[in-house]
C-alpha positions in Angstrom: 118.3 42.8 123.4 120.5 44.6 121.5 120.1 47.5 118.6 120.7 45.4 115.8 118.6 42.4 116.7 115.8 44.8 117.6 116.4 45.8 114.2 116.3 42.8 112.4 113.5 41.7 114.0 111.7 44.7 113.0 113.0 43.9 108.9 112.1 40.6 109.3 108.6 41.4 110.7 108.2 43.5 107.7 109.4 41.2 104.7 109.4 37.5 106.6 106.4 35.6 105.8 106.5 33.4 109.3 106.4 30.0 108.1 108.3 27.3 109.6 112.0 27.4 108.1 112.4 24.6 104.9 114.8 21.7 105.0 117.2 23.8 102.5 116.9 26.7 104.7 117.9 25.0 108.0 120.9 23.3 106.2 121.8 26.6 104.7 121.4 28.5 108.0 123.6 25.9 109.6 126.2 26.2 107.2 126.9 29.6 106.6 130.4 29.7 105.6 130.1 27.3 103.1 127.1 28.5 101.7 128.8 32.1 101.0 131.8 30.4 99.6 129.7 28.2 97.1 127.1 31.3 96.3 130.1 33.6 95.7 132.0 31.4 93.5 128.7 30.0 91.2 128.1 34.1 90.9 131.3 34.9 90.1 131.6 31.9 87.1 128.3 32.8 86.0 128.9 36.4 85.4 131.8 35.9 83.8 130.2 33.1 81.7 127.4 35.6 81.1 130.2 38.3 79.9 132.5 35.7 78.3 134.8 37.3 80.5 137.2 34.7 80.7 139.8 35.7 78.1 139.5 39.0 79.7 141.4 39.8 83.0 139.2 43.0 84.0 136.4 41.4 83.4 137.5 38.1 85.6 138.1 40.6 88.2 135.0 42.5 88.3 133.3 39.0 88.2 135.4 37.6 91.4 135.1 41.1 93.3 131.0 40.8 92.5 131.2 37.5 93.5 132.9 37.9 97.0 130.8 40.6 97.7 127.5 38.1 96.8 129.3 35.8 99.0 129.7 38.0 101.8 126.1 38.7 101.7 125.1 35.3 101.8 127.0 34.3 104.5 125.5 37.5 106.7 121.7 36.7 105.4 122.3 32.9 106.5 124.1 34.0 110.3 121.5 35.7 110.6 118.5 33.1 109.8 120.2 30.8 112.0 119.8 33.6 114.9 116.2 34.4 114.0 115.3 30.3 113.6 116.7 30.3 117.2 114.6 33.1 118.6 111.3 32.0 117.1 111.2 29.1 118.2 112.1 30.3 121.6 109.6 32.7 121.9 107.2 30.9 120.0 106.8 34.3 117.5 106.1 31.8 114.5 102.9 30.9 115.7 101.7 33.7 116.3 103.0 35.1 113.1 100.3 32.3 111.3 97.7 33.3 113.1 98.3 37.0 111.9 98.9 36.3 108.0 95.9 33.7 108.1 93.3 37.2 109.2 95.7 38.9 106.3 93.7 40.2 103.4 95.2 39.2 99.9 96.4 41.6 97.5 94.2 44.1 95.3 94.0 42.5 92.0 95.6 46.0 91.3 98.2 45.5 93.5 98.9 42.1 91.7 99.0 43.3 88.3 101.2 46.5 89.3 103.9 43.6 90.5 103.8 41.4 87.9 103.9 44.6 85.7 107.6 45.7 87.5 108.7 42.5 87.5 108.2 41.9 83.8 109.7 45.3 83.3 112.9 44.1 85.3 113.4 40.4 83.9 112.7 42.3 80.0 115.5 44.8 81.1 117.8 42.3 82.3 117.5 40.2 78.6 118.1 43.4 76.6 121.1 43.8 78.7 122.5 40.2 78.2 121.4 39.7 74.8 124.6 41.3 72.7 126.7 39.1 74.9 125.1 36.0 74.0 124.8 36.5 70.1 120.8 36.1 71.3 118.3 38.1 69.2 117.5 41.6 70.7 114.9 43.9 70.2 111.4 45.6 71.1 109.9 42.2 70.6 112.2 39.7 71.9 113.2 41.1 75.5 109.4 41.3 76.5 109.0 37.8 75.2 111.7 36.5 77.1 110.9 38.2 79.8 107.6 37.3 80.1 108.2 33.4 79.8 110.6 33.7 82.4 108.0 35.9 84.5 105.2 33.1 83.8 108.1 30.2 85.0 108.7 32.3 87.9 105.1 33.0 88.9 104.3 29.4 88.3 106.5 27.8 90.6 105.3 30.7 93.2 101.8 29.8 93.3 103.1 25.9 93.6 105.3 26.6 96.7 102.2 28.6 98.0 99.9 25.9 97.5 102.3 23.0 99.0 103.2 25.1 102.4 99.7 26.4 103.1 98.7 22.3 102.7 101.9 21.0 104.5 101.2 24.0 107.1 97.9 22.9 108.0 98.5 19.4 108.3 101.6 20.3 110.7 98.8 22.5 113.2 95.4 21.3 112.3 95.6 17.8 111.2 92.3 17.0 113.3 90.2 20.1 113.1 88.5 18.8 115.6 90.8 19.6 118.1 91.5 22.9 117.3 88.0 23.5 117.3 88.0 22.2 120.8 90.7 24.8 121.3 88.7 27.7 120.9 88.2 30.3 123.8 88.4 33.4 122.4 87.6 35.7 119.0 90.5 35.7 117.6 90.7 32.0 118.0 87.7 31.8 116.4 89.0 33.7 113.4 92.2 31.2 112.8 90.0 28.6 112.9 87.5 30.0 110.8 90.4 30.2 108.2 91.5 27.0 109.0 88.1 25.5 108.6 88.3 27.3 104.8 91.6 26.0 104.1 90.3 22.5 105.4 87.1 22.6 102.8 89.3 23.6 99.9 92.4 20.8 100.3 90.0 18.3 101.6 86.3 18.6 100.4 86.0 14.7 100.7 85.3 15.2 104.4 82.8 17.9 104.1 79.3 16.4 103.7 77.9 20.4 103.1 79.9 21.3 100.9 77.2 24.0 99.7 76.5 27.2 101.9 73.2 26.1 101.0 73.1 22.7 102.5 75.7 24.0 105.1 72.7 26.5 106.3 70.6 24.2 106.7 72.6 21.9 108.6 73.7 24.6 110.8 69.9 25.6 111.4 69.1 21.7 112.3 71.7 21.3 114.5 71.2 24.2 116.6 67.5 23.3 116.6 68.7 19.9 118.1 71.1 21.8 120.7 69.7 20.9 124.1 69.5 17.4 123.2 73.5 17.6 122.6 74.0 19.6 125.6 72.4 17.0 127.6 74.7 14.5 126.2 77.2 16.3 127.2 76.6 17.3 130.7 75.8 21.1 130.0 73.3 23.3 130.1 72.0 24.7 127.1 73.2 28.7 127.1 71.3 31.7 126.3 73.9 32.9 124.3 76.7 30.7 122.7 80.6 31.9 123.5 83.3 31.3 120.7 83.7 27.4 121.4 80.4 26.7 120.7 80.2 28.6 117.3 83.3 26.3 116.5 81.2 23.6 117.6 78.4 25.0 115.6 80.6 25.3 112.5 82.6 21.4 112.9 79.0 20.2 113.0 77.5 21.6 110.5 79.9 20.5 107.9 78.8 17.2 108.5 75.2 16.9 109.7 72.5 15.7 107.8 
């Protein structure tokens, strides 16, 4: 492998998330050239929209120069998806990817404020900036107004496109969680599936007759009292110590048993 794929693997790692590539990422990553020729040139008539750089030759060149150099970078981002598309699915690194950012621990509510905090900072900046160009009201009150309503748009659609691919991305891999539960060897199995079995109760609490850690206690307790007799249905012997399949066992059946 060479330096700079090592490289961009070692980026990627850092600020990919690991989910399976969207329709509009594919067709993008496909079509690289023409996505840097249609990126540049919407940059390049927005800015000098934005500037009402039009009647202005300096201005329409900074604009086009900005906008090839946009371009440019699109079309490298989008050679470069394609190659990292390729070698994921090769290697299979996407899956275990999931596994890793299902253990992942969510941000501090700190954390979360401190980003929404920059980001409202930024997209405030950015109006005061564009304001006088736009015969748009500017001052102390308007930019963080603006800037906040876009902020709240922004965060809006994030937490939509979070909610639709962690339900689209668990009906892609665990659509029975039965079989993944079947699946189970080892800890760290246990641990996806454990998150799986969360994500499962919270998308689809219709299946879940315990839906209570009360009632799911007690189920748990019942069933486990009533282990030899499934054991013996099953053509095993009842364990002094259950291994990491039969806690997923444990866990698909008490969900459900009354």
């Amino acid at each position: 492998m060479r330096r700079w794929e090592k490289a961009l693997l070692a980026v990627d790692r850092v600020l990919g998330t690991g989910e399976p590539p969207s329709r509009v990422e594919l067709a993008a990553a496909r079509h690289p050239v023409r996505v840097g020729v249609t990126s540049g040139t919407v940059m390049a008539v927005l800015i000098a929209a934005v500037l009402s750089g039009f009647d202005d030759p300096v201005i329409l060149f900074q604009a086009t120069l900005i906008g090839a150099g946009l371009g440019l970078l699109a079309w490298a981002a989008c050679r470069n998806t394609r190659w990292l598309h390729a070698y994921y699915m090769r290697t299979g690194r996407y899956d275990e990817v999931r596994q890793k950012a299902l253990r992942a621990k969510p941000l501090s509510r700190r954390a979360v404020i401190l980003q929404m905090l920059g980001a409202w900072a930024v997209t405030s900046g950015m109006f005061w900036l564009i304001a006088p160009h736009k015969d748009l009201p500017r001052g102390w009150l308007w930019s963080p107004a603006f800037g906040a309503g876009l902020l709240a748009i922004c965060y809006a659609a994030t937490l939509l496109k979070q909610k639709r691919s962690r339900r689209r991305f668990f009906v892609a891999t665990a659509t029975n969680l039965d079989d993944q539960a079947v699946a189970v060897t080892t800890r760290e199995d246990f641990v996806v599936f454990l998150a799986a079995a969360l994500a499962d109760l919270r998308d689809r609490p219709e299946e879940w007759e315990n839906r209570t850690l009360e009632n799911f206690l007690e189920a748990w307790g019942a069933w486990v009292d009533s282990l030899p007799g499934w054991c013996q249905n099953h053509g095993k012997q009842t364990p002094d110590q259950p291994d990491w399949n039969l806690l997923a066992a444990m866990v698909m059946a008490a969900r459900i048993y009354e």
